[in-house]
C-alpha positions as CSV (number, residue, x, y, z in Angstrom):
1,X,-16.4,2.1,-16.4
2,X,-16.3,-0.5,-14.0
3,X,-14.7,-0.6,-10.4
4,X,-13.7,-4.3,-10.8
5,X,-10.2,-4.6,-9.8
6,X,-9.3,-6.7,-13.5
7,X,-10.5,-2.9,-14.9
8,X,-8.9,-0.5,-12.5
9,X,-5.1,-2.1,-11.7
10,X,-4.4,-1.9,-15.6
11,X,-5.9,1.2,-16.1
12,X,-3.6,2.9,-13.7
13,X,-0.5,0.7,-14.7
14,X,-1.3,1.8,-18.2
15,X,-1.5,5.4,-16.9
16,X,1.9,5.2,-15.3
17,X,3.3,3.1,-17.2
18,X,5.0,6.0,-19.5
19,X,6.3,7.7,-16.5
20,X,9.4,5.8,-17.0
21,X,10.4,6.5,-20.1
22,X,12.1,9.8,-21.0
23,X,9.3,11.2,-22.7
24,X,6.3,13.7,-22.2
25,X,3.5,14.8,-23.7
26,X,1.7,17.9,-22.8
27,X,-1.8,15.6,-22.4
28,X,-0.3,15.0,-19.4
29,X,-1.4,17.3,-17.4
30,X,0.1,18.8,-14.3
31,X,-0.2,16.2,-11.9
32,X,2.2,14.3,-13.4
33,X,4.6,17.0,-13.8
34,X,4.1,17.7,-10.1
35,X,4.9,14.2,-9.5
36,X,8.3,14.4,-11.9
37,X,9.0,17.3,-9.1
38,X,8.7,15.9,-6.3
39,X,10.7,12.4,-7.5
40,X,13.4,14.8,-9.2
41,X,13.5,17.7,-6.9
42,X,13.6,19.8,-9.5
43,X,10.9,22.5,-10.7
44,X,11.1,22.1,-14.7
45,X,13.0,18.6,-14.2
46,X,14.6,16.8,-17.3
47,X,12.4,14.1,-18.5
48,X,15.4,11.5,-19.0
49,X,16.2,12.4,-15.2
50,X,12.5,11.9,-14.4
51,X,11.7,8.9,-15.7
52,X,15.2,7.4,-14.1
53,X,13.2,8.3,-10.5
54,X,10.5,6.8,-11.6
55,X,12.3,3.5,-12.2
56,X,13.1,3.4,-8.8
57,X,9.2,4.2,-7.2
58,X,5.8,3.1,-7.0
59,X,2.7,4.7,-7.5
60,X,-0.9,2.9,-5.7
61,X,-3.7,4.5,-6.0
62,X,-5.0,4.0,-2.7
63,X,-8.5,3.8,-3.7
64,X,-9.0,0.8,-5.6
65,X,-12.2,2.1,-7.7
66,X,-12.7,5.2,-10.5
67,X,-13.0,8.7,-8.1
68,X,-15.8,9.7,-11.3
69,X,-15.8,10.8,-14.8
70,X,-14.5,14.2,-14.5
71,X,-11.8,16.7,-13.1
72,X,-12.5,17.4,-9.1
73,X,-14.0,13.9,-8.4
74,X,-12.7,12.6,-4.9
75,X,-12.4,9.0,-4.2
76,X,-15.2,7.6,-1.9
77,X,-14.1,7.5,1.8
78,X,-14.7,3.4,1.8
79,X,-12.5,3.0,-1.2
80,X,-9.8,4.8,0.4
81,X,-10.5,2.9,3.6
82,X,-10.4,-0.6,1.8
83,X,-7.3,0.5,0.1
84,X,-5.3,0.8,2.9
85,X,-6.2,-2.4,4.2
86,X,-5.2,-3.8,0.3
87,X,-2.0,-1.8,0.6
88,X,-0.9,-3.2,3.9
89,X,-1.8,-6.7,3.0
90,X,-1.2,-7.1,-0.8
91,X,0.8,-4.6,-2.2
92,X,4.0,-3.5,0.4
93,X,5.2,-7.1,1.1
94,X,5.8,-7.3,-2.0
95,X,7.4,-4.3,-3.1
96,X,9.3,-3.6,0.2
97,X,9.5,-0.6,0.5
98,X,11.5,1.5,3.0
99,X,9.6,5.3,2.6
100,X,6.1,5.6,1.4
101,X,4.4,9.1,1.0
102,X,0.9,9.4,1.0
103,X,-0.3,12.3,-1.3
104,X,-3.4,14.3,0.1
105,X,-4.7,14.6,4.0
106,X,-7.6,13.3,3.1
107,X,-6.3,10.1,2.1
108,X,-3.9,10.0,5.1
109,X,-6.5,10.4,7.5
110,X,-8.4,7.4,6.5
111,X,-5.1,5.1,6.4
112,X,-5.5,3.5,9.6
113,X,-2.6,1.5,9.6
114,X,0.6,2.7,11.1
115,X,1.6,4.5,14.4
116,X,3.4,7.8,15.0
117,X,7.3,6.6,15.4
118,X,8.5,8.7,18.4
119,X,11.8,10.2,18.4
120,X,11.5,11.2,14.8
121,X,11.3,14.9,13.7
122,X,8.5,16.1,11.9
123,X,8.6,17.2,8.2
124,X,7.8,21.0,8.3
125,X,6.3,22.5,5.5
126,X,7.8,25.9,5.3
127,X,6.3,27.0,2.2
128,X,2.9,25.9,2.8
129,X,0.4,28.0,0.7
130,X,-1.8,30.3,2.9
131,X,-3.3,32.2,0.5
132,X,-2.6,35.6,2.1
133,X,-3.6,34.1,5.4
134,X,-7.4,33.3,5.1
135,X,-6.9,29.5,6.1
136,X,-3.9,27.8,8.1
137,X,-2.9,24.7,6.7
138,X,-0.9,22.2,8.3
139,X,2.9,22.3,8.0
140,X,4.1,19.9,10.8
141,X,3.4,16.6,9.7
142,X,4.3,14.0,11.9
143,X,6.8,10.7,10.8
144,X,5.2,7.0,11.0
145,X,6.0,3.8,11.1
146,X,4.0,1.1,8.8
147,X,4.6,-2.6,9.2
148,X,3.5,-5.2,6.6
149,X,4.9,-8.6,5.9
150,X,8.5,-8.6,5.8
151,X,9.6,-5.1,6.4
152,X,8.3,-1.4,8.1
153,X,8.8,1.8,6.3
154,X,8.2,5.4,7.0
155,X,5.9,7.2,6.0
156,X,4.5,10.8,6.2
157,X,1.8,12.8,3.6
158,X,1.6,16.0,1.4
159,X,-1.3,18.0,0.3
160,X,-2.5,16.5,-3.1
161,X,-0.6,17.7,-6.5
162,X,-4.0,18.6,-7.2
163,X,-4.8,21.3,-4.8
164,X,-2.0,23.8,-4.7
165,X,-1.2,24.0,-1.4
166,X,2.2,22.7,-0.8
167,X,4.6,23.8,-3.3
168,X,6.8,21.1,-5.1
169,X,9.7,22.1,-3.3
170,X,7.7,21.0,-0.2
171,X,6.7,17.6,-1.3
172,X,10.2,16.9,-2.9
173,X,11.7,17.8,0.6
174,X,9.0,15.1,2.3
175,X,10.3,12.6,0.1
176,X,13.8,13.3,1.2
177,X,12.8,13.9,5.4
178,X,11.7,10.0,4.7
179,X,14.9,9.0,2.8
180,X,17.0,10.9,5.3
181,X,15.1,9.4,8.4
182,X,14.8,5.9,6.6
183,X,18.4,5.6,6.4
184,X,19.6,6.8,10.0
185,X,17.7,4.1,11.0
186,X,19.4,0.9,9.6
């Protein structure tokens, strides 16, 4: 496959594209399931209520090129560097968005754009997996601010669907810390 953007924007709107009808398929896999979660807050959600959230969301892959040709591939730390950059400057003015949340540290350590909005709390993670203790991962994650053209919104980040380290009632409560914190603001 080839990393030109003309191949990779379709794929992945081709990908989603069924998220927002009421229909699912078993094919597809548990990161979209994860993903019905998190936008339903629900654990087995109803897939007429999940695609109804996704009507009302976007997805961007922040890396603008394939991650490889099988399971466990990550994206290249340039792509998701590069994406950012395309995110800020293409893709927010346009769909205005007023909470965006970045899924997987990894990826939100190499968005450089935005700075931590003070005065905000944290989302805490309180059901964090720590698999019986062997490695701390991070449950406070701090609240930022991202300005583009026309707008700011909030944003924060989850471990990846893909590693099972937050639970789905974690990420669905991120989603809703930003809601929450998005609309006090105004």
């Amino acid at each position: 496959m080839s990393d030109s953007l003309e191949v990779t924007r379709p794929f992945t709107r081709d990908v989603f594209r069924g998220m927002a009808e009421p229909i699912r398929h078993p094919e597809d896999g548990p990161f979209f399931k994860a993903l019905d979660s998190v936008l339903t807050a629900d654990g087995k959600p109803d897939a007429q209520e999940a695609a109804d959230a996704w009507r009302r969301v976007a997805f961007a892959n922040l890396s603008q090129a394939f991650a490889g040709s099988q399971a466990n591939q990550r994206p290249r730390n340039k792509e998701l560097l590069a994406g950012g950059d395309v995110l800020v400057e293409e893709i927010l003015s346009i769909l205005k968005p007023t909470v965006v949340l970045a899924l997987g540290r990894t990826t939100w350590r190499l968005l450089r754009h935005g700075r931590r909005e003070e005065g905000l709390p944290p989302f805490l993670a309180r059901e964090v997996n720590r698999l019986n203790g062997r490695r701390r991962y991070i449950e406070r994650r701090d609240i930022w601010s991202l300005d583009y053209a026309g707008g700011s919104a909030l944003m924060t980040w989850v471990y990846h669907p893909s590693w099972n380290v937050d639970t789905w009632q974690d990420r669905a409560l991120a989603l809703h810390h930003l809601i929450d914190q998005a609309q006090e603001r105004r």
